[in-house]
N, C-alpha and C positions, 0 to 999 in steps of 0.2 A: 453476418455483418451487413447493415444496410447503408449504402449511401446515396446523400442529399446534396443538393445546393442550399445555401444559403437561403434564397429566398424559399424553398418547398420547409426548412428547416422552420424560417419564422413563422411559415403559414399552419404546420403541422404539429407544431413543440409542442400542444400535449398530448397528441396522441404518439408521440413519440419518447415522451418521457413515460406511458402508459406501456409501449416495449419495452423500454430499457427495466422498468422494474417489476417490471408482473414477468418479463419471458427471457431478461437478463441478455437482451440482445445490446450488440455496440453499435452506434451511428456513427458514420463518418463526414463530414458535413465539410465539405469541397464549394471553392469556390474558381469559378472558372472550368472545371473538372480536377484541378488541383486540392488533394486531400489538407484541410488547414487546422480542425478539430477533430476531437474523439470526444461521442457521449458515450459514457459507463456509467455504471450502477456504482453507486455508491460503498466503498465497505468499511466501516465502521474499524480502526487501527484497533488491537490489541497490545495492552498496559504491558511495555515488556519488562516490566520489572516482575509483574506480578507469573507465578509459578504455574507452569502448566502442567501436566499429569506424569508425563515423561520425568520431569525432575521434583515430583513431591518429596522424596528422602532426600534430595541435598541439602544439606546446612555448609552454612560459610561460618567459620569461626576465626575470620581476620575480615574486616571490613577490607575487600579488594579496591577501594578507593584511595584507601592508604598507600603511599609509600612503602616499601621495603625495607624490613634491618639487612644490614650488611651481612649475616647470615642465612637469609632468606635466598642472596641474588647467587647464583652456578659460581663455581670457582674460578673460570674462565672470565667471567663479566668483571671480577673487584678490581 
């Protein structure tokens, strides 16, 4: 983890943003000596809807968006 001031931040932003993504380092960009920022690498979110490997064989055969029939909910819940 590297950290900067504000102004070394503006003076250096890209050879700094040339750390964070070639060598996956984090910048902490403080102002006063008081930490105010975090540069990080970017990561691109994964679709959670869509099926990772772990769960290839599940199928759902009730859209669980639905509602419950009253036989669906524990006997304790009705």
């Amino acid at each position: 983890m590297i950290s900067v001031n504000t102004h070394e931040a503006k003076t250096r932003l890209s050879e700094l943003l040339v750390k964070v993504e070639k060598k996956h380092e984090t910048i902490v960009i403080c102002r006063n000596g008081v930490p105010i920022a975090e540069l990080s690498a970017w990561h691109k979110n994964k679709d959670p809807l869509s099926q990772s490997n772990k769960l290839k064989n599940v199928k759902f055969y009730k859209d669980p968006s639905l509602p419950l029939d009253e036989e669906d909910w524990p006997q304790a819940s009705r």
